[in-house]
VODRENNU-754223 format. One record per residue (C-alpha): residue in one letter; x, y, z. Coordinates in steps of 0.5 Angstrom, whole numbers, always signed. Layout:
<nodes>
<node A,<X,Y,Z>>,
...
</nodes>
This chain:
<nodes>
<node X,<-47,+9,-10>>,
<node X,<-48,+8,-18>>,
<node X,<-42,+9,-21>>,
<node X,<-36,+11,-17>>,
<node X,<-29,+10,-20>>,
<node X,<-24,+9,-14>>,
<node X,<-17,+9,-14>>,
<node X,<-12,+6,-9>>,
<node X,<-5,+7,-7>>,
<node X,<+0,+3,-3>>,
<node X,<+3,-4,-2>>,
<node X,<+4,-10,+3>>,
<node X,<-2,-12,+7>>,
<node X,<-5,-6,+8>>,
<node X,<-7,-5,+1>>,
<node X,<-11,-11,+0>>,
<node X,<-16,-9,+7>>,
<node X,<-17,-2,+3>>,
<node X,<-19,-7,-4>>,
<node X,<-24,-11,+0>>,
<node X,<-27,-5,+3>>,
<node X,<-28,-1,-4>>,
<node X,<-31,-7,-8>>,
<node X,<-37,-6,-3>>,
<node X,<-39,-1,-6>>,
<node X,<-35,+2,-13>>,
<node X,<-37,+1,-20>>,
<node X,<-30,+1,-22>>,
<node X,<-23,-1,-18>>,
<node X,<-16,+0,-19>>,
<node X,<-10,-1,-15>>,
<node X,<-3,+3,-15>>,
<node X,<+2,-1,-13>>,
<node X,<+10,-1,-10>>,
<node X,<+14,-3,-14>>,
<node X,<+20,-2,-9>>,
<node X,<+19,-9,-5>>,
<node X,<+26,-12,-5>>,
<node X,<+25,-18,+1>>,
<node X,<+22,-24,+1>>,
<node X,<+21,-28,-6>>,
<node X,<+20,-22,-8>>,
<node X,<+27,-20,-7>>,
<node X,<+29,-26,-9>>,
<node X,<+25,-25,-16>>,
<node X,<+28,-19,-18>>,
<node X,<+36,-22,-16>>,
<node X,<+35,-28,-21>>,
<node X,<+31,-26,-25>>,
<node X,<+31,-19,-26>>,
<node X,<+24,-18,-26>>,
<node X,<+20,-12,-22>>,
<node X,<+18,-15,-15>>,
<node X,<+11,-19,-15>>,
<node X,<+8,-19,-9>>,
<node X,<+5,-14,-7>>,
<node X,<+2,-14,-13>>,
<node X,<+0,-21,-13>>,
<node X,<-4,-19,-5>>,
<node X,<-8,-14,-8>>,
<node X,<-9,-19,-15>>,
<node X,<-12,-24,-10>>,
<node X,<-16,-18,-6>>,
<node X,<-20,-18,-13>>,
<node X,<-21,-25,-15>>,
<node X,<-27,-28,-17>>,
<node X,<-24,-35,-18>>,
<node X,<-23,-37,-11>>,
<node X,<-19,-44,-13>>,
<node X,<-15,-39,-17>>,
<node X,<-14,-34,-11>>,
<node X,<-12,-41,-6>>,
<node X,<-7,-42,-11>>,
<node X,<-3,-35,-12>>,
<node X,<-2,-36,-4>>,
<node X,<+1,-41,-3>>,
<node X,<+8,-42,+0>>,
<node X,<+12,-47,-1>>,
<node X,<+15,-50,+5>>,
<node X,<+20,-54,+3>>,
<node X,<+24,-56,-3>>,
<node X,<+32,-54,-6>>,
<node X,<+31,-47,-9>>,
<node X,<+23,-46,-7>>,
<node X,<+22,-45,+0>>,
<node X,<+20,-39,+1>>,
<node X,<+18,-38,-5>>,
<node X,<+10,-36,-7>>,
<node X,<+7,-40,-12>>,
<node X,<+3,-33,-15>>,
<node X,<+10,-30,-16>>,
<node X,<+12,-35,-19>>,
<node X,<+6,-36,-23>>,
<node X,<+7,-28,-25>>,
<node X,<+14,-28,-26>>,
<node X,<+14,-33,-32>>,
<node X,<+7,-30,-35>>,
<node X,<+12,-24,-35>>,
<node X,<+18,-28,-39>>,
<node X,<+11,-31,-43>>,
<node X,<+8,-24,-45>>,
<node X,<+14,-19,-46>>,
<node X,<+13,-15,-40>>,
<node X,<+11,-14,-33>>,
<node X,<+5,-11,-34>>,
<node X,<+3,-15,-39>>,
<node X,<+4,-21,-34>>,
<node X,<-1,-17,-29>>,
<node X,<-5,-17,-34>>,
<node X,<-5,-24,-35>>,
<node X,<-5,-27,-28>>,
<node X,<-12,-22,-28>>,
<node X,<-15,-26,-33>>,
<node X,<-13,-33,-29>>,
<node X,<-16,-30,-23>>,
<node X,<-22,-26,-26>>,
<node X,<-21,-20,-22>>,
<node X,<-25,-15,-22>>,
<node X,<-22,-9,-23>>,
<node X,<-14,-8,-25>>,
<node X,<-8,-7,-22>>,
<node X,<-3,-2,-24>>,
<node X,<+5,-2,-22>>,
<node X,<+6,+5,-20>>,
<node X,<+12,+5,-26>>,
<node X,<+15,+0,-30>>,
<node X,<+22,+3,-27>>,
<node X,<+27,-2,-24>>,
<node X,<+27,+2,-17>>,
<node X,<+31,+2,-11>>,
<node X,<+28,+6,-5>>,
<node X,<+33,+9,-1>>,
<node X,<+32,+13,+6>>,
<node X,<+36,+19,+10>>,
<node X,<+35,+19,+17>>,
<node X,<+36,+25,+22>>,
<node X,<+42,+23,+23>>,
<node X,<+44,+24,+16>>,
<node X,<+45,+16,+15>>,
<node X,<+43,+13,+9>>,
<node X,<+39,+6,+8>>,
<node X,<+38,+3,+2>>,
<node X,<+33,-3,+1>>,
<node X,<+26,-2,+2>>,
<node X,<+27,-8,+7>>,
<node X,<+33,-6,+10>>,
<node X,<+30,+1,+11>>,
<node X,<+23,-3,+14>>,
<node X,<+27,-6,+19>>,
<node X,<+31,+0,+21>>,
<node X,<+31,+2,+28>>,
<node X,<+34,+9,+26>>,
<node X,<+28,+14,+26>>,
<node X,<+27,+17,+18>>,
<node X,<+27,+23,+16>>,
<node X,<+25,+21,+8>>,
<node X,<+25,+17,+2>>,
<node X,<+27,+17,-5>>,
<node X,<+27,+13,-11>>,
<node X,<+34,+11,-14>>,
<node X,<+33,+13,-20>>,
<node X,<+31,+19,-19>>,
<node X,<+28,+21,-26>>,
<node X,<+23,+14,-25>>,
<node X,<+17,+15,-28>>,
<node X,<+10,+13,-27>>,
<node X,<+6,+8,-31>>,
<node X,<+2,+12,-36>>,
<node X,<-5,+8,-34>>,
<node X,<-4,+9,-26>>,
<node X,<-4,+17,-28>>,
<node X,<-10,+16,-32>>,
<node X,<-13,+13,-26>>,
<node X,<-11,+18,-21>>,
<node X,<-14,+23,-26>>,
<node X,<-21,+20,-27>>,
<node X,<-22,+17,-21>>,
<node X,<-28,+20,-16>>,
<node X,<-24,+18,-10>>,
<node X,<-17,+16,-9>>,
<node X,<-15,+13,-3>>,
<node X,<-8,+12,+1>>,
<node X,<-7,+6,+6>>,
<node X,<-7,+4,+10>>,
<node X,<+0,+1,+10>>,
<node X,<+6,+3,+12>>,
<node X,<+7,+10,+11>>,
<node X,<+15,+10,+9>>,
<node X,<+15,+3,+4>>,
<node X,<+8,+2,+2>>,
<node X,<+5,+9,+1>>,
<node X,<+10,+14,-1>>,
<node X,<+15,+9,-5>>,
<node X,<+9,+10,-10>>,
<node X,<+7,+18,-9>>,
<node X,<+15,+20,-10>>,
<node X,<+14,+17,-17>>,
<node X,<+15,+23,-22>>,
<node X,<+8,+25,-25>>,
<node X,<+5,+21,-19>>,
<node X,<+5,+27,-15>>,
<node X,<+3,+31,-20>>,
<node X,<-4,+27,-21>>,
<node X,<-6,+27,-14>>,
<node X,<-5,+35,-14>>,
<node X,<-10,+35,-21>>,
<node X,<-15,+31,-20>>,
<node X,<-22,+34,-18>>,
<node X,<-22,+26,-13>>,
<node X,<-23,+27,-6>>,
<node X,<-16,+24,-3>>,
<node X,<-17,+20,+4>>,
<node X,<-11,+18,+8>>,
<node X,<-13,+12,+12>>,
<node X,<-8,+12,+17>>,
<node X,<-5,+5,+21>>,
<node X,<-9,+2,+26>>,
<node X,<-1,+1,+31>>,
<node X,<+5,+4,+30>>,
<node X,<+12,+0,+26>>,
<node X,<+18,-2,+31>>,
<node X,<+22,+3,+27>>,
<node X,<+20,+4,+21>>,
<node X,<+14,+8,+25>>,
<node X,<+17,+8,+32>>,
<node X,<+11,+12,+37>>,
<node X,<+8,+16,+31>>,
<node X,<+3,+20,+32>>,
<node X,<-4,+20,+26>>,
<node X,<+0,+27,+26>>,
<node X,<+7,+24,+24>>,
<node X,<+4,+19,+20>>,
<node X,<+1,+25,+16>>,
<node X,<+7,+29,+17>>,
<node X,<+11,+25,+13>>,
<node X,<+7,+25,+7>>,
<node X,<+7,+33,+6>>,
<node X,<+15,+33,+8>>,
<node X,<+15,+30,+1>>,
<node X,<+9,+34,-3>>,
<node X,<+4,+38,-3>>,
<node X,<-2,+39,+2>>,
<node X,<-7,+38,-3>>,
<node X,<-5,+30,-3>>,
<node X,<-10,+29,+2>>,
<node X,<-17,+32,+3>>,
<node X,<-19,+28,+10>>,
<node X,<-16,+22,+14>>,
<node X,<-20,+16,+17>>,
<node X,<-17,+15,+24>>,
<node X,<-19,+9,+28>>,
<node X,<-21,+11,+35>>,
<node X,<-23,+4,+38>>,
<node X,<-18,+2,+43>>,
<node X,<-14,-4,+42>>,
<node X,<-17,-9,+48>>,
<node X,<-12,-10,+54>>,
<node X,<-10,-17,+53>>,
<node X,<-7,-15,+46>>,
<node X,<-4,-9,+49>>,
<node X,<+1,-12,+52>>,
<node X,<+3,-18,+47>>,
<node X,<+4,-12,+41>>,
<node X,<+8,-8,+46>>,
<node X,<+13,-14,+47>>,
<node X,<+14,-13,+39>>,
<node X,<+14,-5,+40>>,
<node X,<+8,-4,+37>>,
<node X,<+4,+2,+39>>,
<node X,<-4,+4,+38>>,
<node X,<-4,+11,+34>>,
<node X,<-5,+17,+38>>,
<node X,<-10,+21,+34>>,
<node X,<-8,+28,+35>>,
<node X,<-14,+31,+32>>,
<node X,<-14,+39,+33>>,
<node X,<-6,+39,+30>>,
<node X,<-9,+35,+24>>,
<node X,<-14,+39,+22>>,
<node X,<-10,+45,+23>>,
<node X,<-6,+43,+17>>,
<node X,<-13,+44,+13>>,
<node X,<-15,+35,+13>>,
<node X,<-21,+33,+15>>,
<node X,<-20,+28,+20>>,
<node X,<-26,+22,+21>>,
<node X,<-25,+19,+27>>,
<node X,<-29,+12,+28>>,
<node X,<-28,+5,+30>>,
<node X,<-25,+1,+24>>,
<node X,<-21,-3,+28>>,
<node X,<-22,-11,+27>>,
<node X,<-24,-14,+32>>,
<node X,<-21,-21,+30>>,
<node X,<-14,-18,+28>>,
<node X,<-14,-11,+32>>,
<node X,<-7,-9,+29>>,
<node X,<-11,-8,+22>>,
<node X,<-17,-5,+20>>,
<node X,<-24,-8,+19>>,
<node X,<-25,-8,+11>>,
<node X,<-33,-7,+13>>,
<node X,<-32,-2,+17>>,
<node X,<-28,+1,+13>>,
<node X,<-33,+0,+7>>,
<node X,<-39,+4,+10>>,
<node X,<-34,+10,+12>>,
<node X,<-31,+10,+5>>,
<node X,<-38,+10,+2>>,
<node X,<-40,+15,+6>>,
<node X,<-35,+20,+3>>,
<node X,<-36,+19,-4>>,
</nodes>
């Protein structure tokens, strides 16, 4: 498919599958990436250094590097050691390009370099943000970890401050893309921590792309407790527009027995597709087999690869 220019939106481990899909067949990649991370040595970076958190935008780095020594490297975890274990040799090597360059996206844009990726990847702001959550039952949650790991169910997320502004190449991005693709990933931290950004939103309701959700393979012990693909799409219009989303990519290959019951010992669900609500609220569903055979709660990038190709 000669020059397709695509688009992806999300963080965690979700948004590094999508990337591997899409550099099967775009001429152009670009990723928009969370920023809104506060756990991990992500967390811990952003506490002692006052930097944004690089791990999310190190996973999708990696999803497009050309230097395999490189990508081994910006993986590694350190296992031991006084003040770095825990800690992500990538993120390290990103937090001191960052002191280095001047700025976070311009440390981005050296760990790029080192890497020789094939595309770019963009924060969604610049802004040092805090996710925040209300419950149904009108508690509020403050953490992107913290609000990961609740066992309250969610109502929506904000952006603390609320004034947050996107990064203007990530809204270029969106604007000149011929696909924008959301996910997979989770849906309260990973996705719509980037959407809910100002300016973001607005892109994604001007730009002619087509706008596909690729919906979770399983549920999330509560952050997503027994959603349905319909809740999960529900939740991004409770916090926009319909025009967000044009059609969603569904897995319908069941998970195989013997792994049902292992998931659901950590309350983890297979996603009901609910197909008829969905394409009532004007989305295109696609329902096919995109599960990894090898890692049935994650998408097979292949599979996704040939999907999303045929929808360019």
């Amino acid at each position: 498919m000669p020059g397709i220019k695509v688009t992806a939106i999300g963080g965690g481990t979700g948004l590094p599958i999508a990337l591997k899909s899409i550099k099967e067949y775009a001429t152009e990649v670009t990723a928009i990436v969370s920023v809104a991370d506060d756990g991990g040595s992500s967390g811990r970076l952003r506490r002692d250094l006052g930097i944004l958190p690089p791990g999310d935008i190190r996973n999708c780095l990696v999803a497009l590097a050309g230097d395999e020594i490189m990508a081994e490297l910006f993986k590694y975890r350190f296992k031991e050691g006084v003040g770095i274990t825990g800690h992500n040799l990538g993120n390290l090597i990103i937090a001191a390009l960052t002191d280095l360059r001047g700025g976070f996206d311009y440390g981005i844009n050296a760990a790029a370099e080192l890497l020789d990726v094939d595309g770019r990847v963009l924060p969604s702001t610049t802004d040092n943000v805090i996710l925040r959550a209300a419950t149904y039952a009108g508690d509020p949650i403050e953490g992107q970890a913290s609000i990961a790991t609740t066992t309250r169910p969610l109502k929506e997320v904000f952006l603390d401050p609320p004034e947050t502004q996107a990064y203007p190449a990530a809204v270029d991005a969106i604007l000149e893309a011929d696909q924008v693709i959301m996910g997979p990933g989770s849906v309260f931290t990973s996705i719509l921590p980037n959407l809910i950004v100002g300016g973001i939103g607005k892109a994604l309701s001007e730009t002619k792309a087509i706008k596909i959700y690729i919906c979770n393979v399983m549920t999330q012990p509560g952050e997503t407790d027994l959603f349905t693909a319909y809740d999960h799409i529900g939740a991004i219009f409770d916090h926009g527009p319909k025009d967000w989303v044009d059609a969603m990519i569904i897995n319908s290959e069941p998970v195989p027995e013997d792994r049902v019951i292992d998931y659901a010992e950590d309350r983890r669900y297979q996603v009901s597709a609910n197909t008829e609500d969905i394409e009532a609220l004007g989305v295109n569903v696609i329902l096919a087999d995109v599960l990894d055979t090898d890692k049935p709660s994650c998408h097979s990038s292949k599979k996704l690869a040939a999907i999303l190709r045929e929808l360019g």
